[in-house]
Backbone as CSV, one residue per row, in Angstrom:
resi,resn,N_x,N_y,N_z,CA_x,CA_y,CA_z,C_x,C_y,C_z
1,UNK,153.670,173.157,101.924,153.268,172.248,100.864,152.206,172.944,100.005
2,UNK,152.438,173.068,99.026,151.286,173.767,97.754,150.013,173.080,98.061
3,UNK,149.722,172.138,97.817,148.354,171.415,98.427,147.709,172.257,99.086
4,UNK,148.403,172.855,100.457,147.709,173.333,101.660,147.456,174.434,101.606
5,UNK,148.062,175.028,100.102,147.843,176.766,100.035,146.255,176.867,99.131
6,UNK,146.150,175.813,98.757,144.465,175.661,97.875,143.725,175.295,98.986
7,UNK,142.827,176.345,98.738,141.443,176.194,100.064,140.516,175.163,99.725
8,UNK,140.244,174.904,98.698,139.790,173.216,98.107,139.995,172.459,98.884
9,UNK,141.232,172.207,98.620,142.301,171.593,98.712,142.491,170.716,100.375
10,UNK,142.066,172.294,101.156,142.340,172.503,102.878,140.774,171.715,103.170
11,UNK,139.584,172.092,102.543,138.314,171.834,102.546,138.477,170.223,102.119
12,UNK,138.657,169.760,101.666,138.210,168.237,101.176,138.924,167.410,102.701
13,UNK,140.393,168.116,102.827,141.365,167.538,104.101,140.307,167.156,105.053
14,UNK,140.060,168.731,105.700,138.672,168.679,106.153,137.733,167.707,106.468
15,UNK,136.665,167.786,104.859,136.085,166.775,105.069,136.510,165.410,105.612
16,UNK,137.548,165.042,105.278,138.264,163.518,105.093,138.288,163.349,106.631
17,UNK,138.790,164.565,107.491,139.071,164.515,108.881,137.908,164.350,109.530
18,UNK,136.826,164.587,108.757,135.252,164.761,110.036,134.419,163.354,109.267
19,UNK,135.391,162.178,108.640,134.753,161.239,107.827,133.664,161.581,107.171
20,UNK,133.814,162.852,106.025,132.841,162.974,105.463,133.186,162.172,103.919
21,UNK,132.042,161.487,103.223,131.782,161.353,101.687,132.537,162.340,100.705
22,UNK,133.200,161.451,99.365,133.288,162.679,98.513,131.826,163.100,97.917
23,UNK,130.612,162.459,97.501,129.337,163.449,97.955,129.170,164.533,98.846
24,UNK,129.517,164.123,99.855,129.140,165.067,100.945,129.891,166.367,101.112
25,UNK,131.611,165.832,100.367,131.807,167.259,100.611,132.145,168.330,99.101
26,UNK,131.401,167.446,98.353,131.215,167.985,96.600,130.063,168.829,97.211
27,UNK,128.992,168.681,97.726,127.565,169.168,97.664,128.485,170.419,98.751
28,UNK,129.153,170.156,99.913,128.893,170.957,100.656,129.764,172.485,100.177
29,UNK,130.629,171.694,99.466,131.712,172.940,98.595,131.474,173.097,97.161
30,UNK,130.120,173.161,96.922,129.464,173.148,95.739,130.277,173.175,94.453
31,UNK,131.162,171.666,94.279,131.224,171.248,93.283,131.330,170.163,92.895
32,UNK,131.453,169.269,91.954,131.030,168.146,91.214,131.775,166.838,91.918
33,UNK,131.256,166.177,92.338,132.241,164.725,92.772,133.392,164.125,92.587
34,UNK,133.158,164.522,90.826,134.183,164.169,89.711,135.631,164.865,90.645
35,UNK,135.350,166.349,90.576,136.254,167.450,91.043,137.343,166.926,92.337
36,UNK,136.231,166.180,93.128,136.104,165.843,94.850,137.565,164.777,94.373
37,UNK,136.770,163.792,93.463,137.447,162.401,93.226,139.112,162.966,92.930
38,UNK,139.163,163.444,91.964,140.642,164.096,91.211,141.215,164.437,91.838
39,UNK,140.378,165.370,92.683,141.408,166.098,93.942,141.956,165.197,94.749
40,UNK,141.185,164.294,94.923,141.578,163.347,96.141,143.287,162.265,95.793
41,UNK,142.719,162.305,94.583,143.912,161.068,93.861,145.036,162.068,93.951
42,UNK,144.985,163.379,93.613,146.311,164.156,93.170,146.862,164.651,95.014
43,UNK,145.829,164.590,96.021,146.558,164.394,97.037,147.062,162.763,97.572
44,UNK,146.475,162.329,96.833,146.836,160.780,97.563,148.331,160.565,96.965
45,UNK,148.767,160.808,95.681,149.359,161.001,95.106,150.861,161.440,95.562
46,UNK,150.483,162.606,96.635,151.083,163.805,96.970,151.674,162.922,98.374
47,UNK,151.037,162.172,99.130,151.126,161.288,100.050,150.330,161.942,101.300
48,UNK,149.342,163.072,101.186,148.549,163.168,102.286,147.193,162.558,102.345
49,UNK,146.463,162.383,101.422,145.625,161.371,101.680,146.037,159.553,101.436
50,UNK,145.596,159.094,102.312,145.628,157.200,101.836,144.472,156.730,101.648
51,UNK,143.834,156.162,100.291,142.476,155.554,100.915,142.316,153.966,101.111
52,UNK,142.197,153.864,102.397,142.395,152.560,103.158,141.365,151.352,102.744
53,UNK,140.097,152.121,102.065,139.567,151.117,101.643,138.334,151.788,100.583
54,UNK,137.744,151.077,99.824,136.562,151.884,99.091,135.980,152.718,99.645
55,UNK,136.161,154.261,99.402,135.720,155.177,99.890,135.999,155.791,101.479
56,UNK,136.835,154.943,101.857,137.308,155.490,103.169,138.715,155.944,102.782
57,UNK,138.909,156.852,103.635,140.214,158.086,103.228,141.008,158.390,104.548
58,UNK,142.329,158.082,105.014,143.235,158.611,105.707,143.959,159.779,105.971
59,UNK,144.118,160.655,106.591,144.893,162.048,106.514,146.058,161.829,106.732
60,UNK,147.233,162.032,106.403,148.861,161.816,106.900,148.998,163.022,107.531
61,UNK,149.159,162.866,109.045,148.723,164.110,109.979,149.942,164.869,109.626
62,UNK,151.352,163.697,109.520,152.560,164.239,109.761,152.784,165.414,108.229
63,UNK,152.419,164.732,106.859,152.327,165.784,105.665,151.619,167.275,105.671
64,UNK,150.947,166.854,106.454,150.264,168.221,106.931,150.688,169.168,107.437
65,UNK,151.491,168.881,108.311,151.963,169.599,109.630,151.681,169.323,110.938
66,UNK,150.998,168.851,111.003,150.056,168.536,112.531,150.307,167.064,113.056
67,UNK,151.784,166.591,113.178,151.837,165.696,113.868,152.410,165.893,115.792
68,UNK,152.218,167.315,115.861,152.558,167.287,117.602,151.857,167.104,118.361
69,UNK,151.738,165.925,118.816,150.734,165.318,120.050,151.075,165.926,121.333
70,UNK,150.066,166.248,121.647,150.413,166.661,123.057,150.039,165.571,124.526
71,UNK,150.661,165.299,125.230,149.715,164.435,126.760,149.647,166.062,127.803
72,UNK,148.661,166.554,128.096,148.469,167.066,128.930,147.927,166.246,130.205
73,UNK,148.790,166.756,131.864,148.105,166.119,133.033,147.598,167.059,133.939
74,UNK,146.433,166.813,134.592,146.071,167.790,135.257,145.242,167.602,136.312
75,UNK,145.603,168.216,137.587,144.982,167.791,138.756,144.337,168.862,139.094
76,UNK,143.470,168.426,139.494,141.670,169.804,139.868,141.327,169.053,141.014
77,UNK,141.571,169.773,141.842,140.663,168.928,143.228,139.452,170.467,143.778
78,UNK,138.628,171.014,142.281,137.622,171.592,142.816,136.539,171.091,143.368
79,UNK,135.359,171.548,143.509,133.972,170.354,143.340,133.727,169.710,142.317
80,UNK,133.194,168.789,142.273,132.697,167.772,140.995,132.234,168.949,139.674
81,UNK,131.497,170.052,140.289,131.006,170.777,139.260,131.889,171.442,138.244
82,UNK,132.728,172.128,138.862,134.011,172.767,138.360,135.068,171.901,137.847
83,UNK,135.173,170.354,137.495,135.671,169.087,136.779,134.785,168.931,135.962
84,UNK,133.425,168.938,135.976,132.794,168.874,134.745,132.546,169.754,133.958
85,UNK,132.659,170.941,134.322,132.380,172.347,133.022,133.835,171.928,132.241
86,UNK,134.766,172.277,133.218,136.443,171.348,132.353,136.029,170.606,131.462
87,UNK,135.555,169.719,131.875,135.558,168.411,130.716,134.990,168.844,129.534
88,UNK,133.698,169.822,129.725,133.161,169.653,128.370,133.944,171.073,127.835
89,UNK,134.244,171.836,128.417,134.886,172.681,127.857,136.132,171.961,126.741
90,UNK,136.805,170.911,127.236,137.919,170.409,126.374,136.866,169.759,125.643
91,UNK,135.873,168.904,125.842,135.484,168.046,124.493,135.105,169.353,123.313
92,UNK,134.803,170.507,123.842,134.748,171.278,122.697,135.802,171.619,121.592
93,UNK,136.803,171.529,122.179,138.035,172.222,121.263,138.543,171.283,120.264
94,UNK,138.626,171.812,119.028,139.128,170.933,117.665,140.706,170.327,118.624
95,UNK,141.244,170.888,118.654,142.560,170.244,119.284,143.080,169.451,120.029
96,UNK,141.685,168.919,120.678,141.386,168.303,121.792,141.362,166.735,121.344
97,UNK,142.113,165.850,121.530,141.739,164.542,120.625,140.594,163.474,121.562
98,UNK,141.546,163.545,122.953,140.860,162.610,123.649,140.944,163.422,125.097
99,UNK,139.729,163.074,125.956,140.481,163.464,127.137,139.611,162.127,128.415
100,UNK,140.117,161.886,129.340,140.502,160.537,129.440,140.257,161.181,131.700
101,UNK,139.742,160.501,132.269,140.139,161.110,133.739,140.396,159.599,134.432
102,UNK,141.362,160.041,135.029,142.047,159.172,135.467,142.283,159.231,137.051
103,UNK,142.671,157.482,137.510,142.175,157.076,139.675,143.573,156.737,139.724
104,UNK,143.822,156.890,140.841,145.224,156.395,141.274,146.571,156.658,141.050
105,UNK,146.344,158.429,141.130,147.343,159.638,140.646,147.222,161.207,141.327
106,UNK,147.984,161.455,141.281,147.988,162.882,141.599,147.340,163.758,140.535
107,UNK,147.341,163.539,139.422,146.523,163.739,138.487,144.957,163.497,138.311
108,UNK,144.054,164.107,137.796,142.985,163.070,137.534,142.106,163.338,136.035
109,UNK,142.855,164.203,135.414,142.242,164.247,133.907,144.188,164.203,133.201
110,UNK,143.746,163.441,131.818,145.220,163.307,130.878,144.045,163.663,129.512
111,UNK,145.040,164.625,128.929,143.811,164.954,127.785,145.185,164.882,126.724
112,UNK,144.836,164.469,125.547,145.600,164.294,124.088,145.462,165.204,123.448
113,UNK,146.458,166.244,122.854,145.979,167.321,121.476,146.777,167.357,121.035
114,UNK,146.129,167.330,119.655,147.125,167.768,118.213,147.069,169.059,118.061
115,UNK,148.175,169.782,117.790,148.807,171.031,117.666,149.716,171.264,115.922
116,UNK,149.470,172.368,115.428,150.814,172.272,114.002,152.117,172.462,114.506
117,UNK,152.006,173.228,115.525,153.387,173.260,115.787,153.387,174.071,117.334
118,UNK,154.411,173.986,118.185,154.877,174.680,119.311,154.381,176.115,119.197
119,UNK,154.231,177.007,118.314,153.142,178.452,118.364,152.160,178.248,118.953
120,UNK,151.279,177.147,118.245,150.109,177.089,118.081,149.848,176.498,120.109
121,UNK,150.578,175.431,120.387,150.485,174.835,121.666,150.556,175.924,122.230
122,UNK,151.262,177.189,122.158,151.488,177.768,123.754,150.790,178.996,123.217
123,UNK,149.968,179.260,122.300,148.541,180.014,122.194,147.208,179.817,122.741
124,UNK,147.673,178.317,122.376,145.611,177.473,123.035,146.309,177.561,124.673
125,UNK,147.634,177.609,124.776,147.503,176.998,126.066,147.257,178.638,126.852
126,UNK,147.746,179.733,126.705,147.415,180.971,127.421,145.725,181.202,127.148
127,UNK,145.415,180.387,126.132,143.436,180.745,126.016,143.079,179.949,126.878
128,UNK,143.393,178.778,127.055,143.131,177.563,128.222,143.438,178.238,129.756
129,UNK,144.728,178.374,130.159,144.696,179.460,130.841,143.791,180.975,131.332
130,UNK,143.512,181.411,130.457,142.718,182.305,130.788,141.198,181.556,130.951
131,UNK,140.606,181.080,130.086,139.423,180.289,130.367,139.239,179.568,131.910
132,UNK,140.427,179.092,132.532,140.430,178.526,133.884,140.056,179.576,134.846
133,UNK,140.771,180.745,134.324,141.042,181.678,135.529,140.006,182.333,135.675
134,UNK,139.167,182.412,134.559,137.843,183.268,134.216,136.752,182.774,135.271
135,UNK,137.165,181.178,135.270,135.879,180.522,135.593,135.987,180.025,136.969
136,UNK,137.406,180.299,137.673,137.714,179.933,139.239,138.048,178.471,139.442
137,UNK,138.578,178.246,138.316,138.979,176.776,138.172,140.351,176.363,138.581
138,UNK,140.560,175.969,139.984,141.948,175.911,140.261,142.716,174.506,140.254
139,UNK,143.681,174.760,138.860,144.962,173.419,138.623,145.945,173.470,139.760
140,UNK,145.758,172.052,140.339,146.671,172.275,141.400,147.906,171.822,141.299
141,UNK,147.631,170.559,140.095,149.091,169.759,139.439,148.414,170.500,137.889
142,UNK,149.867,170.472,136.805,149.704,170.425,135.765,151.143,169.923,135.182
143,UNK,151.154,169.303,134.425,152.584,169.007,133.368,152.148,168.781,131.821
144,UNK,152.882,169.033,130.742,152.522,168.957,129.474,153.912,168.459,128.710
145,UNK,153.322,167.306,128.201,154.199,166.830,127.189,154.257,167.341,125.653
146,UNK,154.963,167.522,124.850,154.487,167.421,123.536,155.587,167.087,122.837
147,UNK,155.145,165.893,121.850,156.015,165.049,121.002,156.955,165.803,120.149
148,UNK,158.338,165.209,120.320,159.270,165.785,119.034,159.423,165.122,117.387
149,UNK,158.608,163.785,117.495,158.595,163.420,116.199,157.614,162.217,116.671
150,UNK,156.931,161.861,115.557,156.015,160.603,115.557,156.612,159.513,114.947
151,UNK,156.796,158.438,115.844,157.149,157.113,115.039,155.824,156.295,115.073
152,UNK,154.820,156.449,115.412,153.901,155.297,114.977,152.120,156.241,115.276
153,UNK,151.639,156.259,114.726,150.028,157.054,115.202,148.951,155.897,114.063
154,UNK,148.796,155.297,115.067,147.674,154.690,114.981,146.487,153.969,116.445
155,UNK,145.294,153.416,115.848,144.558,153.429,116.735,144.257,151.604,116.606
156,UNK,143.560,151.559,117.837,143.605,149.755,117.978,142.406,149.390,116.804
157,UNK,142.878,147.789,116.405,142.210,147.861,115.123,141.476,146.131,115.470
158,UNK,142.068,145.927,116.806,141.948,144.240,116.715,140.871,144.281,118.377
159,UNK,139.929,143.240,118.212,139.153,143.162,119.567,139.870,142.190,120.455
């Protein structure tokens, strides 16, 4: 998509993804709001941004490229210590959406990531891999899902 070949363009996405302001990300890509605003309409336009409400802005993960969700499962029966460097090790990674540990499974962490595509999944996943092995971290279960098309991505909206 032409959109995605303008680094602007990739930068405002960006912002929109880390809920930043079009202030915030005019100042931070030092240019004019005005610029921020235009851009925004000619992607909204385009159908990758939606803005859902005054000043709040949606990404269309799927226009992008980046609609492959992944469910990763994974069973670690190290010490408590060696489950928690894990954990924060995944809350670090952009790709990482959610990760979630879970009782009453052979499993006990299910972690969510968005990926652009099947390359990209079985790249993080040999760095993930190696990062385990580095650190004496032994998976004793593992299975990985990853979606072939998205019919619905959204998040709960009602209490």
């Amino acid at each position: 998509m032409k959109s995605l070949d303008d680094n602007l363009n990739v930068k405002i996405i960006e912002g929109v993804l880390t809920s930043k302001t079009q202030d915030e990300i005019a100042e931070e890509l030092n240019v004019s709001t005005k610029t921020i605003y235009n851009r925004m309409r000619i992607l909204e336009n385009q159908g990758i941004l939606k803005e859902v409400k005054k000043g709040v802005w949606k990404v269309d993960y799927a226009r992008i490229g980046m609609d492959n969700i992944g469910v990763v499962l994974l069973g670690i029966h190290n010490d408590r210590s060696g489950m928690d460097k894990l954990i924060e090790h995944l809350k670090k990674l952009d790709y990482v959406e959610n990760v979630f540990e879970i009782i009453g499974s052979e499993y006990n962490l299910c972690v969510i990531v968005r990926f652009r595509g099947l390359e990209e999944a079985i790249n993080e996943s040999s760095k993930f891999q190696a990062w385990l092995n580095k650190r004496g971290i032994r998976v004793d279960r593992f299975n990985a899902f990853i979606s072939g098309k998205t019919h619905k991505d959204h998040r709960r909206t009602k209490l």
